[in-house]
Backbone atoms as SQL, in Angstrom:
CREATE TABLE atoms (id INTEGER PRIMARY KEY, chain TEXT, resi INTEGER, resn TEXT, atom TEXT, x REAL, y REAL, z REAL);
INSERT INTO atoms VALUES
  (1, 'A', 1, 'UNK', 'N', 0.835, -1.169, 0.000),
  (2, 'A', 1, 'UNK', 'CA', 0.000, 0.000, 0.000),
  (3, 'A', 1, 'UNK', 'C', 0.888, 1.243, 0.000),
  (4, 'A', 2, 'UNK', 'N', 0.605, 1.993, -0.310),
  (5, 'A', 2, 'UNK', 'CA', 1.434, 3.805, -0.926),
  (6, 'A', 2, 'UNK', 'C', 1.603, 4.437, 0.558),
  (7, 'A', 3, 'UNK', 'N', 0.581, 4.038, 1.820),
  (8, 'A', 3, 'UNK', 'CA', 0.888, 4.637, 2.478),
  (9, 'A', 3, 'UNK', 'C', 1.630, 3.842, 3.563),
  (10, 'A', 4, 'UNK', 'N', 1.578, 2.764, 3.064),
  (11, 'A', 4, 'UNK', 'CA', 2.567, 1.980, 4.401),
  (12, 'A', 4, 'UNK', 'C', 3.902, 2.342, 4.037),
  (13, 'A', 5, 'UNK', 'N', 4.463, 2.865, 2.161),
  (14, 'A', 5, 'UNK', 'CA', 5.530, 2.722, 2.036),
  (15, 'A', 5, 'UNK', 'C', 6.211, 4.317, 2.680),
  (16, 'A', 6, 'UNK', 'N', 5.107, 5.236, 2.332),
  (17, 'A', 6, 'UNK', 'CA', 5.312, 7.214, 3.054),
  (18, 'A', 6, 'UNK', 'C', 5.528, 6.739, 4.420),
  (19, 'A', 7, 'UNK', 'N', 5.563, 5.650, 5.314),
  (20, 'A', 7, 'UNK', 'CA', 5.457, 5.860, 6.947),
  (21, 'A', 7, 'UNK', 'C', 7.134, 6.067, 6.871),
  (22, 'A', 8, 'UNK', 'N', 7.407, 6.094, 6.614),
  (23, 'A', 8, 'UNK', 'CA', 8.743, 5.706, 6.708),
  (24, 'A', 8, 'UNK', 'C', 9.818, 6.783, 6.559),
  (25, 'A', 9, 'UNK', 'N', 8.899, 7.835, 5.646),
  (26, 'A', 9, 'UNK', 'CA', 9.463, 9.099, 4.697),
  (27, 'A', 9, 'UNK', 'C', 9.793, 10.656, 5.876),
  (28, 'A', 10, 'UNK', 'N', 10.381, 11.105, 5.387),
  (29, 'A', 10, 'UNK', 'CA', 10.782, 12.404, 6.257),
  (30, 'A', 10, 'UNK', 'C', 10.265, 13.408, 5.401),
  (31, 'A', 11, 'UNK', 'N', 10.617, 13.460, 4.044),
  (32, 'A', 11, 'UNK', 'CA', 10.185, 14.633, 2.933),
  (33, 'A', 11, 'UNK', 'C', 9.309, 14.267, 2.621),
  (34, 'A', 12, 'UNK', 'N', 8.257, 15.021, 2.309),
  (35, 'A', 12, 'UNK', 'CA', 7.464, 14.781, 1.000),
  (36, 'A', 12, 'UNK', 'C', 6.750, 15.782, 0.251),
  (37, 'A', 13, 'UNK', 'N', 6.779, 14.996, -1.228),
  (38, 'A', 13, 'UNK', 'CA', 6.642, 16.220, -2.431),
  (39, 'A', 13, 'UNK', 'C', 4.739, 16.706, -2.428),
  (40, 'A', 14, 'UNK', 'N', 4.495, 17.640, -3.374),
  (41, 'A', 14, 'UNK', 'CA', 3.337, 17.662, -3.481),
  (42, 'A', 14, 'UNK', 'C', 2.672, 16.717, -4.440),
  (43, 'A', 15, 'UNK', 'N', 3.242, 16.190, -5.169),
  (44, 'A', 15, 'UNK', 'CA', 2.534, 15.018, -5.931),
  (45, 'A', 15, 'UNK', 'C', 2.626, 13.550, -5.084),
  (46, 'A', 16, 'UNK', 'N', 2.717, 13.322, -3.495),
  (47, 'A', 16, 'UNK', 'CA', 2.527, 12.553, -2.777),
  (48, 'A', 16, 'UNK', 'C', 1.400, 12.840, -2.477),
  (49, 'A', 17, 'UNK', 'N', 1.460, 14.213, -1.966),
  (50, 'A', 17, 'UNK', 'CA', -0.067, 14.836, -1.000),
  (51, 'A', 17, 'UNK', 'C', -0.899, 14.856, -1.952),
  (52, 'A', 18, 'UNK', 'N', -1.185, 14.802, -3.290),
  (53, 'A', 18, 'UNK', 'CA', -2.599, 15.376, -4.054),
  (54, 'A', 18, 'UNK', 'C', -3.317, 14.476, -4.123),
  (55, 'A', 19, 'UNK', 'N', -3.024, 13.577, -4.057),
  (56, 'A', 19, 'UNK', 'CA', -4.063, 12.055, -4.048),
  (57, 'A', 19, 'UNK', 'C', -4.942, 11.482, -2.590),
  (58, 'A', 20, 'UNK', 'N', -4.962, 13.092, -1.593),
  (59, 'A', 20, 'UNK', 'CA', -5.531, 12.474, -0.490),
  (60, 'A', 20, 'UNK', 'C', -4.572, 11.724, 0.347),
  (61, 'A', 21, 'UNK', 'N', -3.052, 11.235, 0.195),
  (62, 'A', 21, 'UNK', 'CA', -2.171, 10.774, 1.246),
  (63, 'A', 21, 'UNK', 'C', -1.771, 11.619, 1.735),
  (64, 'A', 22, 'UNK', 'N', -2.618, 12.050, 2.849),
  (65, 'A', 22, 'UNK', 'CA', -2.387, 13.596, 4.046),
  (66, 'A', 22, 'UNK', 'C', -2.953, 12.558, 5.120),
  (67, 'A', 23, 'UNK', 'N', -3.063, 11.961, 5.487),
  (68, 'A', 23, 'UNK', 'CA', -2.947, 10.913, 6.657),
  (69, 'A', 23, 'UNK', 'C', -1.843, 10.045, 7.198),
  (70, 'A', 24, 'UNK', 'N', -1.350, 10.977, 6.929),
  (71, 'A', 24, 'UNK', 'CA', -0.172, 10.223, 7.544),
  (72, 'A', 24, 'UNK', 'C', 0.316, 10.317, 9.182),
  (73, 'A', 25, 'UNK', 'N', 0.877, 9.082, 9.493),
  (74, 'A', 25, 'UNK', 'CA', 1.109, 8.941, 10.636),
  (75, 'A', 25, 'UNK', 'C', 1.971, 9.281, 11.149),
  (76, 'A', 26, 'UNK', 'N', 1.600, 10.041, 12.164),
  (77, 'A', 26, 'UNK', 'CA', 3.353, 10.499, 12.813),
  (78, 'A', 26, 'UNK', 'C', 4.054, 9.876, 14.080),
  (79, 'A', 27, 'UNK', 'N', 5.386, 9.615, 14.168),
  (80, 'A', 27, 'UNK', 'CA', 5.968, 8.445, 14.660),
  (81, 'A', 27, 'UNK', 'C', 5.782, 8.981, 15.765),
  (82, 'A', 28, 'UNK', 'N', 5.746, 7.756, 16.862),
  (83, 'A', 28, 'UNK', 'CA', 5.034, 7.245, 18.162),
  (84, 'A', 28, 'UNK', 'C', 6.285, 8.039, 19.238),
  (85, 'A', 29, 'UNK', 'N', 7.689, 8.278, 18.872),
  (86, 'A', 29, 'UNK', 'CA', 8.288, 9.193, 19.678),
  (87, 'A', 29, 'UNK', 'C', 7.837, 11.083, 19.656),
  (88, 'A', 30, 'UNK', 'N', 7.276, 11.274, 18.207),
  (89, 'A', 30, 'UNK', 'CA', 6.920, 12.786, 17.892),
  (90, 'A', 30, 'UNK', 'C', 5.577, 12.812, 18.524),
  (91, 'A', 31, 'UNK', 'N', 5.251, 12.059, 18.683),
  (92, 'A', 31, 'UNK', 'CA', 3.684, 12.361, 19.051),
  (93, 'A', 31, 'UNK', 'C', 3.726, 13.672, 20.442),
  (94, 'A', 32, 'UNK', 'N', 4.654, 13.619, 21.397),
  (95, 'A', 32, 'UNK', 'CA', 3.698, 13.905, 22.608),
  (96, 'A', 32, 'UNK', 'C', 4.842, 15.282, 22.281),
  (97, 'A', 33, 'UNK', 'N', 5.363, 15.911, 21.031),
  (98, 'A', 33, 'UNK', 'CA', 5.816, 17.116, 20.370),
  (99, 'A', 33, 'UNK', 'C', 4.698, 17.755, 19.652),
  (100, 'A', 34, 'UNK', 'N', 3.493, 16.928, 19.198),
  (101, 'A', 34, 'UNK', 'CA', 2.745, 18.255, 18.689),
  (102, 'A', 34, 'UNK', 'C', 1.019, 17.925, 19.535),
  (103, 'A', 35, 'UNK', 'N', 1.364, 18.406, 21.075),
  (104, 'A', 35, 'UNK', 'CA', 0.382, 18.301, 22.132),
  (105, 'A', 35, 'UNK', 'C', -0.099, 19.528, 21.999),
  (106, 'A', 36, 'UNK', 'N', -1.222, 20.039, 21.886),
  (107, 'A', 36, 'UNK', 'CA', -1.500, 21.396, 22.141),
  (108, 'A', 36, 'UNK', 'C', -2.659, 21.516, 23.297),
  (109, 'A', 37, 'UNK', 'N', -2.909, 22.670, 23.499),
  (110, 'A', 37, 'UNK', 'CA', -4.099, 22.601, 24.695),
  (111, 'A', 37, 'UNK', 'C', -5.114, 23.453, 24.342),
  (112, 'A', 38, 'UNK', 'N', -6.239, 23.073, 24.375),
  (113, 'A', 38, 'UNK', 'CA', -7.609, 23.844, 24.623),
  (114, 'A', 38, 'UNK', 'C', -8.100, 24.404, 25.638),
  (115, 'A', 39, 'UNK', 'N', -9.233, 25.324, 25.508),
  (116, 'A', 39, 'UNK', 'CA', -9.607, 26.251, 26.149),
  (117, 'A', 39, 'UNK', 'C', -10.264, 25.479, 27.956),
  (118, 'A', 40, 'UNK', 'N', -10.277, 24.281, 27.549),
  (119, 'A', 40, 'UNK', 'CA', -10.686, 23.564, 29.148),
  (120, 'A', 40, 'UNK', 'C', -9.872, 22.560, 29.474),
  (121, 'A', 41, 'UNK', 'N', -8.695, 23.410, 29.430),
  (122, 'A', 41, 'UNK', 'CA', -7.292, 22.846, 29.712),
  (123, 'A', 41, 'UNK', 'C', -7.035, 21.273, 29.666),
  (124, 'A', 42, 'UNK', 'N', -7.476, 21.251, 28.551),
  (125, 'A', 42, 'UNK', 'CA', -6.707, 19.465, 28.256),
  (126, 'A', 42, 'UNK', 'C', -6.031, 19.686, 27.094),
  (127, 'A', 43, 'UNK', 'N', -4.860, 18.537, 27.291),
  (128, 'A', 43, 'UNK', 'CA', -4.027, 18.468, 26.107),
  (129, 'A', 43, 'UNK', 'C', -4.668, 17.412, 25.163),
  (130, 'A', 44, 'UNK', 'N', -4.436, 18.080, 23.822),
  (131, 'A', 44, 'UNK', 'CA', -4.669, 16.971, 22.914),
  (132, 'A', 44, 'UNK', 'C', -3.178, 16.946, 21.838),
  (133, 'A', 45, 'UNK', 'N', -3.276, 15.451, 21.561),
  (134, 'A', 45, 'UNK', 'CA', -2.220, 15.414, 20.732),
  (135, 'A', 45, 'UNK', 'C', -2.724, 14.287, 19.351),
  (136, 'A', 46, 'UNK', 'N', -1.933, 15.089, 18.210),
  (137, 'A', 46, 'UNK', 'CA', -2.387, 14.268, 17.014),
  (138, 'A', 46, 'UNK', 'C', -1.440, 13.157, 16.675),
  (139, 'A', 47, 'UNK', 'N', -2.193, 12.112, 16.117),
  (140, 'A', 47, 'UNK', 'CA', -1.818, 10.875, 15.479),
  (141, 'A', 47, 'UNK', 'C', -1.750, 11.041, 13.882),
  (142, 'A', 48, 'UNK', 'N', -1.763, 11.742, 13.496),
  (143, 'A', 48, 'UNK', 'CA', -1.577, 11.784, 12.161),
  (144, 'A', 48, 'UNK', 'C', -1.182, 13.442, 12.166),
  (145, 'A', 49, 'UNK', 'N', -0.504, 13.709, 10.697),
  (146, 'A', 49, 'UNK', 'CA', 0.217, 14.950, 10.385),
  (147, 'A', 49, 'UNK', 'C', -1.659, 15.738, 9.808),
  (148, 'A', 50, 'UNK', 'N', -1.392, 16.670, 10.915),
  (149, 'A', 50, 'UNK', 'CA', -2.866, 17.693, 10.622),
  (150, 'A', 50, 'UNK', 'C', -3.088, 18.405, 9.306),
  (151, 'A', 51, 'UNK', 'N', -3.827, 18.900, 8.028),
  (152, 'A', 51, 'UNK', 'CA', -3.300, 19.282, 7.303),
  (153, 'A', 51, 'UNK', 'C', -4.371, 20.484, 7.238),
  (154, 'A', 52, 'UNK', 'N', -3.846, 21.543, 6.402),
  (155, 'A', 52, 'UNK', 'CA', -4.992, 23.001, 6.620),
  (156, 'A', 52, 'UNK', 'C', -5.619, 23.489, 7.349),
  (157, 'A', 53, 'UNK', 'N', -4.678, 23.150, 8.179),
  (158, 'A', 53, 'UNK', 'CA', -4.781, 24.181, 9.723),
  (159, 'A', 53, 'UNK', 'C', -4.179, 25.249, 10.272),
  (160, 'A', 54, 'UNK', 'N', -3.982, 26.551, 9.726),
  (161, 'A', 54, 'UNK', 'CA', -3.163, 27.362, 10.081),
  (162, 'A', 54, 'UNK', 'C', -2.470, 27.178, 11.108),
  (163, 'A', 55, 'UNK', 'N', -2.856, 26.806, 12.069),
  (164, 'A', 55, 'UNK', 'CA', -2.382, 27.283, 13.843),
  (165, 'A', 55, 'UNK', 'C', -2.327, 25.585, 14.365),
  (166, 'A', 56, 'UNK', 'N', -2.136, 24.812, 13.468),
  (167, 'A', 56, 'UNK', 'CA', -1.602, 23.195, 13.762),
  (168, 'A', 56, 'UNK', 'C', -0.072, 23.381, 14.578),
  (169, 'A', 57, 'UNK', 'N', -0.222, 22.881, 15.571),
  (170, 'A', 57, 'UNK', 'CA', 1.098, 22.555, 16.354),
  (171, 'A', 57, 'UNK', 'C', 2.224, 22.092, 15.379),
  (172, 'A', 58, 'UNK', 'N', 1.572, 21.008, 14.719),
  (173, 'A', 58, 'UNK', 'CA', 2.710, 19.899, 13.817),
  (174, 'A', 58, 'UNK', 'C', 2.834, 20.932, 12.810),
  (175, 'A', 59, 'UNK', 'N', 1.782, 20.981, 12.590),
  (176, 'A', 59, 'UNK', 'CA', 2.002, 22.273, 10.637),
  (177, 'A', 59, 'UNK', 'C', 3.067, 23.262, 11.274),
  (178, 'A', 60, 'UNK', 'N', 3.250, 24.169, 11.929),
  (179, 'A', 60, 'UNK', 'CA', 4.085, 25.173, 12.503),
  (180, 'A', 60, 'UNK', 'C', 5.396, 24.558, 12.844),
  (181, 'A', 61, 'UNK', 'N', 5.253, 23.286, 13.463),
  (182, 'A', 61, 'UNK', 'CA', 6.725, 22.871, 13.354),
  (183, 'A', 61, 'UNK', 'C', 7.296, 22.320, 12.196),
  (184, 'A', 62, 'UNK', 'N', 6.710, 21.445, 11.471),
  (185, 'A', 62, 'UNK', 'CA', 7.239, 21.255, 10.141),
  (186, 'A', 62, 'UNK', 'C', 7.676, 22.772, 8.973),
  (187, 'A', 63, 'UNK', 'N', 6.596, 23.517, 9.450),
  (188, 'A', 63, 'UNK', 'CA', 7.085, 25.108, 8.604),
  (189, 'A', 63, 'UNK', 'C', 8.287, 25.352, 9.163),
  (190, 'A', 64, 'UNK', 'N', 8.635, 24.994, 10.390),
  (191, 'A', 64, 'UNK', 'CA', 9.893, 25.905, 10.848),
  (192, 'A', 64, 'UNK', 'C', 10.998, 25.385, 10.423),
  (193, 'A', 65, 'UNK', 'N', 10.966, 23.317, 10.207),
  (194, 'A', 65, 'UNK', 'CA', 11.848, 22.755, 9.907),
  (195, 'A', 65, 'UNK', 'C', 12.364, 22.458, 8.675),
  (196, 'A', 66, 'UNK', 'N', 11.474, 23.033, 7.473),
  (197, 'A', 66, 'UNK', 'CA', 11.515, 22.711, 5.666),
  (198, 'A', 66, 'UNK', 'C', 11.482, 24.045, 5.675),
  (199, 'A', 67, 'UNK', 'N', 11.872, 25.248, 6.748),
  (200, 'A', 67, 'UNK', 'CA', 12.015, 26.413, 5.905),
  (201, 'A', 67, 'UNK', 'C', 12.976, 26.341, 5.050),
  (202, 'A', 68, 'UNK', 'N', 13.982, 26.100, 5.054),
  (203, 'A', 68, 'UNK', 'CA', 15.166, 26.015, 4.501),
  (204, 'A', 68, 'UNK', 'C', 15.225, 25.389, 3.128),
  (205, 'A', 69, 'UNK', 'N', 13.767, 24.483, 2.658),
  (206, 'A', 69, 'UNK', 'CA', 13.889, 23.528, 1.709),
  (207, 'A', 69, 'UNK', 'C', 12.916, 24.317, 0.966),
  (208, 'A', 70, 'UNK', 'N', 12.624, 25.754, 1.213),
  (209, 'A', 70, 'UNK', 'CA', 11.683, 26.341, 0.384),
  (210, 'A', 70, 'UNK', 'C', 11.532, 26.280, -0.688),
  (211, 'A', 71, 'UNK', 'N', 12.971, 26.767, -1.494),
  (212, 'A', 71, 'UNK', 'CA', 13.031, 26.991, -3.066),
  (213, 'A', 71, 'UNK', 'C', 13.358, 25.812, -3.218),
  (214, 'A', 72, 'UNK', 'N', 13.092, 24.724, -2.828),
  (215, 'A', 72, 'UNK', 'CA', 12.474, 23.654, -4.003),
  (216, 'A', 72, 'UNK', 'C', 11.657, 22.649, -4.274),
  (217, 'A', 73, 'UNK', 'N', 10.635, 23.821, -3.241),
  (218, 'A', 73, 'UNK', 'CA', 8.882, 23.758, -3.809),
  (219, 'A', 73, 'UNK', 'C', 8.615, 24.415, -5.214),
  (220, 'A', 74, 'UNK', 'N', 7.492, 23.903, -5.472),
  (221, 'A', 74, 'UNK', 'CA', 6.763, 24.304, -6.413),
  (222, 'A', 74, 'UNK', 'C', 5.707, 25.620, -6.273),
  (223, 'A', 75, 'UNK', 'N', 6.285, 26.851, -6.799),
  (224, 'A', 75, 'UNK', 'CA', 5.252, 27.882, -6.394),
  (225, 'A', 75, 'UNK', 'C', 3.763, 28.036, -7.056);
């Protein structure tokens, strides 16, 4: 399966993501890195990489960590 073979992946292009493989899982040590908290103070943390969420814990850290790999996206 396409997405058992992405578990594995660190990069990925946009012709991975257009087919709906935005479920991806994020490894069982990162998990309790993108915990965030709500307004009745519980933490929640995601099991999969969140996608079109401005203010995503994981989205904000992955922006901070592929800044560098900008220019060679596709604008």
């Amino acid at each position: 399966m396409v997405l058992d073979s992405m578990s594995g992946s660190v990069i990925y292009s946009a012709i991975d993501l257009t087919n709906g493989f935005y479920q991806i899982l994020v490894r069982q040590c990162d998990i309790p890195l993108t915990a965030g908290s709500a307004p009745n103070d519980m933490l929640w943390e995601w099991l999969v990489k969140p996608q079109g969420l401005k203010n995503a814990p994981a989205n904000r850290m992955m922006s901070h960590v592929l800044r560098l790999l900008r220019y060679f996206a596709p604008s």
